[in-house]
Each structure stands twice: as structure tokens, then as C-alpha cells.
PADREN-952298 format. One record per residue: residue in one letter; x, y, z of N, C-alpha, C in turn. Coordinates in pm, whole numbers, plus 50000, padded with zeros to 5 digits. Layout:
N
aXYZXYZXYZ...
This chain:
101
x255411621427789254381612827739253451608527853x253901603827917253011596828066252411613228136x252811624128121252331639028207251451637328048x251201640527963250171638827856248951629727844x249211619827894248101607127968247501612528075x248151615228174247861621228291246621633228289x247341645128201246821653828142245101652128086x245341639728001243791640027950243441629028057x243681617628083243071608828208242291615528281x242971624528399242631627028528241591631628509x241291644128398239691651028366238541643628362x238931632628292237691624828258237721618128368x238351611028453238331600628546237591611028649x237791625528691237131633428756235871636228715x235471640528602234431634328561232941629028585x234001617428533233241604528589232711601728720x234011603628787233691600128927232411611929004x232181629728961231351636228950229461632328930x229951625628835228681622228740228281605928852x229011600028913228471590028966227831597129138x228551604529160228411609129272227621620029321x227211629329122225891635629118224551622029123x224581610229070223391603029047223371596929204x223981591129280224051584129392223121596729515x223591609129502223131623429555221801621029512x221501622129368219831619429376219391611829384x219741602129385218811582029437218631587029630x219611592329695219201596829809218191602329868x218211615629794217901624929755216241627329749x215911611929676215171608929616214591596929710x214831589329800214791584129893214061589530056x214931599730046214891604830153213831615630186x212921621530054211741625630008211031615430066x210941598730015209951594830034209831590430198x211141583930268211291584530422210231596530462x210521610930424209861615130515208621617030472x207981608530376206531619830330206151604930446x206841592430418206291579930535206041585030695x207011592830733207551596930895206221607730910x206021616830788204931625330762203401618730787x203311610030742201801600130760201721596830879x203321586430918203021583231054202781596231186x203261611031182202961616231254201311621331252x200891622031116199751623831121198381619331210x199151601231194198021593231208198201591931392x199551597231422199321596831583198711610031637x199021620131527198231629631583196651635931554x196131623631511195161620731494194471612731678x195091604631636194831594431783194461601431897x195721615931900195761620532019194121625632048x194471632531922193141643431955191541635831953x191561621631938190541612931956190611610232074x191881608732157192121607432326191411622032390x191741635332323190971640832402190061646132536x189031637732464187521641032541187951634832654x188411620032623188941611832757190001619432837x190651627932811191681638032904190951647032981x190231652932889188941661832969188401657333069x187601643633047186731637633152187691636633253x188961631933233190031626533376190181642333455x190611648733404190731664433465189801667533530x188621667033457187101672033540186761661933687x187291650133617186871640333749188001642633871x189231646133812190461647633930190041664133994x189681671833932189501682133976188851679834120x187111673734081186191674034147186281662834277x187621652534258188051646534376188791653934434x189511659334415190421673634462190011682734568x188411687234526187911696734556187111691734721x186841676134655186151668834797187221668334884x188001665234825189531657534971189481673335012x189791683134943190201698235007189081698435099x187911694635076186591701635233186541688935307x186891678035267186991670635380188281672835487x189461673435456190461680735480190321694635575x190111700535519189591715135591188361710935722x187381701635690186351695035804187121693735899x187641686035842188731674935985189891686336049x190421694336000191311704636022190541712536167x189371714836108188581726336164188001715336273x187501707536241187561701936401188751693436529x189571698236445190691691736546191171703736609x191021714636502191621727436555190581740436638x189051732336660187771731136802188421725836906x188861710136861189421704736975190581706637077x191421712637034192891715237105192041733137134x191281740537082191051751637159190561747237270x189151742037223188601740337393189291739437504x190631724937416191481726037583192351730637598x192231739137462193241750937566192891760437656x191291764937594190591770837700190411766737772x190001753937803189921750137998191131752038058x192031750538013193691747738066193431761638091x193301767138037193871785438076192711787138193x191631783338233190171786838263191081777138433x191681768438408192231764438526193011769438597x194031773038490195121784638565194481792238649x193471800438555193101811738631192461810138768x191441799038761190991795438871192031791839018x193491784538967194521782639051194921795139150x195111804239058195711818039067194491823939187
């Protein structure tokens, strides 16, 4: 008698418990659609922003470039005359030797 209870019980109690755990799956389901269409907007609207930052990235590049380009010939100036200066004396130094000799 009680394996006959059992028998019809457990089906339905399985069931049941199915049918709550199919609807809970789509309230998620259904949730979790709308999370991302939200996460969806918000990436939009930053990648929107970016590409309004842009022009301003451009200008910084063009301007770092073109400081770049000054420090490199000022750099190279100063290079090239320090590296006049230690010839000359190296040429006298040698221009002395020889004269020693």
C-alpha cells in the first residue's frame, strides 16, 4: 500500500517540482535578456564617447609627434656640437704629440 502511494506520489511531486523549475528558468531567462540589452546600451553609449574623444587623440599625437621631432634636432644640435668639440681637442692633442715627437 505505502509502495502504491509512492508509486503515484513521486511522478507528480517530480512533476511539479519540473514545472516550477521550467518557470523560474524563464523569469531568468527572461531577465537576463533584459540585463544585457541594458549592458548593450551602456556599451554603446561609451562607445560613442570614445569616438567623440577622437579628434582630441589625433590632435595629442600630432602635437607629441611634432615635439618629438623638435627634441630629436635639438638633441642631434647639441650632440653634433659637443661631438666638434672633443674633436678639435682631440686634434690639437694629436697635433701636439706630433709636434713633441
Amino acid at each position: 500500500m505505502f509502495l502504491d502511494f509512492l508509486g503515484i506520489f513521486l511522478p507528480i511531486l517530480i512533476n511539479i517540482l519540473l514545472i516550477i523549475l521550467l518557470i523560474v528558468s524563464i523569469i531568468l531567462g527572461v531577465r537576463l535578456i533584459k540585463t544585457i540589452n541594458k549592458v548593450d546600451k551602456v556599451v554603446d553609449d561609451v562607445n560613442d564617447k570614445i569616438e567623440s574623444l577622437n579628434g582630441l587623440f589625433s590632435i595629442i599625437d600630432f602635437t607629441t609627434d611634432k615635439i618629438v621631432s623638435i627634441t630629436d634636432m635639438i638633441t642631434d644640435g647639441i650632440s653634433g656640437l659637443i661631438g666638434r668639440v672633443f674633436s678639435k681637442r682631440k686634434k690639437k692633442i694629436e697635433s701636439e704629440v706630433e709636434e713633441d715627437d
